[in-house]
C-alpha positions as CSV (number, residue, x, y, z in Angstrom):
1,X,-46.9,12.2,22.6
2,X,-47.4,15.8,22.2
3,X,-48.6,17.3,19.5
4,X,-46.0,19.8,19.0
5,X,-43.3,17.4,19.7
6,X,-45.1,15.2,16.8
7,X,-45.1,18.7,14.4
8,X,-40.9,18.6,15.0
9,X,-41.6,21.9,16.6
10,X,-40.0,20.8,20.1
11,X,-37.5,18.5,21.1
12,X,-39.1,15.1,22.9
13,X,-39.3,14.5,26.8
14,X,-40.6,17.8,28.9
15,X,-41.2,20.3,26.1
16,X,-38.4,22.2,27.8
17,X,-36.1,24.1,25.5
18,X,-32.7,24.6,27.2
19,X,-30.7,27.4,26.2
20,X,-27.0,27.5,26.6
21,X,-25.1,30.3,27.7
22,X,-21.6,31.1,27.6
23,X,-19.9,31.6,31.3
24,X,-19.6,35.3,31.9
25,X,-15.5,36.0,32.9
26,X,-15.7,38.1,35.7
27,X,-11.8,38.9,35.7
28,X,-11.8,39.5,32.0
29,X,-15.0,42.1,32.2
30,X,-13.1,44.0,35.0
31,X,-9.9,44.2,33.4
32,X,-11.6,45.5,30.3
33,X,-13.2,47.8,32.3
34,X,-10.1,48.8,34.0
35,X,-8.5,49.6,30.4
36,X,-11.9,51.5,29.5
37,X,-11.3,53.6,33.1
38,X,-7.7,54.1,31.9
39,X,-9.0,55.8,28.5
40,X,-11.3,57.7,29.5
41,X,-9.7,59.4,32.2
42,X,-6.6,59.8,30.3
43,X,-8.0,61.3,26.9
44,X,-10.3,63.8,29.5
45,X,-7.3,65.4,31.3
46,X,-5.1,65.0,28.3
47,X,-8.1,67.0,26.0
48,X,-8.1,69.8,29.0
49,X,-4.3,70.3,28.7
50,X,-4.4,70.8,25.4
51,X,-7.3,73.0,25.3
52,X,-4.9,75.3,27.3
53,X,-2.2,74.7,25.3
54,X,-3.8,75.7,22.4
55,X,-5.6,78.5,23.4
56,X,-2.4,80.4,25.1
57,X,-0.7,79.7,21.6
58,X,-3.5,81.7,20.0
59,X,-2.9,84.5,22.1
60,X,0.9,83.9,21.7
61,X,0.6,83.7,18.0
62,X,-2.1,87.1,18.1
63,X,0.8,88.8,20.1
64,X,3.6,87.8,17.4
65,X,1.9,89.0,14.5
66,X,0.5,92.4,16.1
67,X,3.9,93.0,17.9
68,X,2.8,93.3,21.2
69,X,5.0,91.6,24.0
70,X,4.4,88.8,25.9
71,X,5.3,88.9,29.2
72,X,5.1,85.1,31.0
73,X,2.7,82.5,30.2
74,X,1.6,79.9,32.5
75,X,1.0,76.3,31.8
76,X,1.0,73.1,33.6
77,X,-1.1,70.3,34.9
78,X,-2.3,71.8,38.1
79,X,-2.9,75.5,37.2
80,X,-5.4,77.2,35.2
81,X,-3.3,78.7,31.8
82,X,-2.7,82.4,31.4
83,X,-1.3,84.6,28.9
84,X,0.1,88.1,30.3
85,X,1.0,91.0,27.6
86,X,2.8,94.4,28.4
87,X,-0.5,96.4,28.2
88,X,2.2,99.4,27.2
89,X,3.3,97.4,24.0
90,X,0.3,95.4,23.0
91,X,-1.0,97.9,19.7
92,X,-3.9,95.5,19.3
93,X,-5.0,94.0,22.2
94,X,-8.4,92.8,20.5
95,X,-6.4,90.7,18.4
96,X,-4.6,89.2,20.2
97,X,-7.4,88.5,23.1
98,X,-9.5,86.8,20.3
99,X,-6.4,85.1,18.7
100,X,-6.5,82.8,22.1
101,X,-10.2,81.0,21.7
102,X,-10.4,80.9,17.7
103,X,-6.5,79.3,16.8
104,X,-7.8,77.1,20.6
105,X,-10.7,75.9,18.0
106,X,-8.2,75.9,14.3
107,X,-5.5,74.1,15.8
108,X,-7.3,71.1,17.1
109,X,-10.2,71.1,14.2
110,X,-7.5,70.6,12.0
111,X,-5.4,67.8,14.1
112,X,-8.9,66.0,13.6
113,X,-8.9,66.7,9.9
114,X,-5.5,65.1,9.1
115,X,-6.0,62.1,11.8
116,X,-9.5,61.9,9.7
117,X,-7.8,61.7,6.6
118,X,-4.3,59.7,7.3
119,X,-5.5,57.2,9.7
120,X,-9.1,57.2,9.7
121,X,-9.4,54.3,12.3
122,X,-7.6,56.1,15.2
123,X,-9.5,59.6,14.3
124,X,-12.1,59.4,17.1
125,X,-9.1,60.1,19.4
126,X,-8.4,63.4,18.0
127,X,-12.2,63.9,17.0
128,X,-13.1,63.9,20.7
129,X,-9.9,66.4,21.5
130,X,-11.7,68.7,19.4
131,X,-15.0,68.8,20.5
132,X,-13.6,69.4,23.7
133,X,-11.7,72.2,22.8
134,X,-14.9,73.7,21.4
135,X,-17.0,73.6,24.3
136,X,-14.8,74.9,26.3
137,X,-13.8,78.1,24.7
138,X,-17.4,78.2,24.1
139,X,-18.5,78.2,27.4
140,X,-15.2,80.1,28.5
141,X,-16.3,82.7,26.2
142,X,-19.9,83.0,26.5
143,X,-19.7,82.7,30.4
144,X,-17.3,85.4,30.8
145,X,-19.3,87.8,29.2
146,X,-20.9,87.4,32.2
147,X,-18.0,87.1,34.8
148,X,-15.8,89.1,32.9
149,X,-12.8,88.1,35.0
150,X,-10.4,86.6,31.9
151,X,-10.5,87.4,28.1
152,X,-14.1,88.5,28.4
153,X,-13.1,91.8,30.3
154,X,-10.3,92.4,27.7
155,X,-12.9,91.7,24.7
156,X,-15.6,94.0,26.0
157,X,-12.8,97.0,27.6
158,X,-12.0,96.7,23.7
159,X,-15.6,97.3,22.1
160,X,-16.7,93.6,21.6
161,X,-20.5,93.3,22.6
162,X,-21.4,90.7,25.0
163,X,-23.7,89.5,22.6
164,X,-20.7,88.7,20.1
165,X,-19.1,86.6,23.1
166,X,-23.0,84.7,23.6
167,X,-22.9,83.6,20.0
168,X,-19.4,82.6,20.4
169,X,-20.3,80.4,22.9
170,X,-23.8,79.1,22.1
171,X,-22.2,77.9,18.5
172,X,-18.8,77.0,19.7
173,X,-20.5,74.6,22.2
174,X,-23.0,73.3,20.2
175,X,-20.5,72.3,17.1
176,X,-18.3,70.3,20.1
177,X,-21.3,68.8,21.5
178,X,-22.7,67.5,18.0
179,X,-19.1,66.6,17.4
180,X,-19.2,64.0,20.3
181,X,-22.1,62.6,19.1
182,X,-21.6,59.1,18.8
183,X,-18.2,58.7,20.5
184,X,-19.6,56.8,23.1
185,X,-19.0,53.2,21.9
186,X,-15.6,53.6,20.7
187,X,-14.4,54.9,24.4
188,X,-16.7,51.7,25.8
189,X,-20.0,53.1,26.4
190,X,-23.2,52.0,25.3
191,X,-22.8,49.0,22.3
192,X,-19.4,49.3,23.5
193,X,-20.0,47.1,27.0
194,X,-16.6,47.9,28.7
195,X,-14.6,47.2,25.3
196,X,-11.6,49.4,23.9
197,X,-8.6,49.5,21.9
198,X,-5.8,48.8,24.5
199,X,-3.0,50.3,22.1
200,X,-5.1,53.5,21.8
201,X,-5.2,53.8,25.8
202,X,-1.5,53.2,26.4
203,X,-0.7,55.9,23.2
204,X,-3.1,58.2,25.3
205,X,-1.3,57.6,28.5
206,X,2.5,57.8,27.2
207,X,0.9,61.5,25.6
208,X,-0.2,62.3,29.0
209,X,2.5,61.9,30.6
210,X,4.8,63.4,28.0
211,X,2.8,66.7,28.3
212,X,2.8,66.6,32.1
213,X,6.7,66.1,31.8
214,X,7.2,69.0,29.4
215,X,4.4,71.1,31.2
216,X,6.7,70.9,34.7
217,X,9.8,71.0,32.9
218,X,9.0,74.4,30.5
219,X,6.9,76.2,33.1
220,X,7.8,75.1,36.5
């Protein structure tokens, strides 16, 4: 007999150690990956409507408290959002132009902040909305003091320096992006292997769609 098999270090007959593995459920990992599909897609599109929403309700909100008047604003899920003032009753325009990306930052930092608070275990939902929200009025910002073709040309036709607008950008971004850090798993990535919480998706979709449905019911 073997020596090691003598020792009680391996189990008698071959010296073979067999290793049992549980049967992978092929149906099971697709559906959960389905679900993971479903969350991610939704919360993306979802975080992009919202960015707009917010943002237009900064300049909105700018307009109100400087007394300037708004003249249309455009939302909805196939368009690109836009505020329009009367440029002859708009008495602060630089206001109101910043009002748009820094209340698109407020707003959703602090949705985070009470979701973190009140129900701690569903705050990576709202924690991901805004991080998104800060990239891209970051990079909205700090591009367009490039392209100048939105708020950027009313921010620098109103004295703000185009390096203002880079800084904007550069920190706004880089606060989202460290924000995101370590999403990954909860939306299935990484550790996560395919895996997320179905109620979370379907509250995701049923907000999606209810913000689609307002969007073409307000604004169409």
């Amino acid at each position: 007999m073997d020596l090691a098999v003598k020792a009680g270090k391996l189990p008698p007959g071959d010296g073979m150690v067999t290793v049992k593995t549980e049967p992978i459920d092929v149906r099971a990992s697709v559906v959960e990956r389905v679900w993971q599909g479903m969350l991610i897609v939704s919360t993306l599109y979802l975080s992009w409507l919202l960015f707009m929403v917010f943002h237009e309700f900064g300049h909105v909100f700018g307009a109100w408290i400087t007394h300037a008047r708004v003249t249309g604003v455009k939302l909805g899920p196939h368009i690109v959002s836009e505020t329009t003032i009367d440029p002859l009753q708009n008495p602060l325009p630089l206001v109101v132009v910043w009002a748009g990306p820094v209340l698109g930052i407020a707003i959703p930092l602090a949705i985070w902040d009470i979701f973190r608070r009140a129900i701690p275990d569903h705050a990576y939902l709202a924690r991901f909305l805004a991080a998104f929200c800060l990239v891209a009025n970051g990079a909205y910002i700090g591009a367009d003091a490039f392209y100048r073709n939105g708020d950027g040309l009313v921010m620098i036709e109103c004295g703000t320096p185009p390096w203002v607008m880079w800084v904007f950008g550069a920190v706004a971004a880089g606060c989202g992006l460290r924000l995101w850090h370590g999403l990954g798993q909860r939306f299935g990535l990484g550790q996560g292997r395919g895996r997320v919480d179905h109620a979370d998706t379907v509250i995701v979709c049923l907000l999606l769609i209810g913000v689609v449905l307002a969007e073409l019911l307000i604004f169409s």
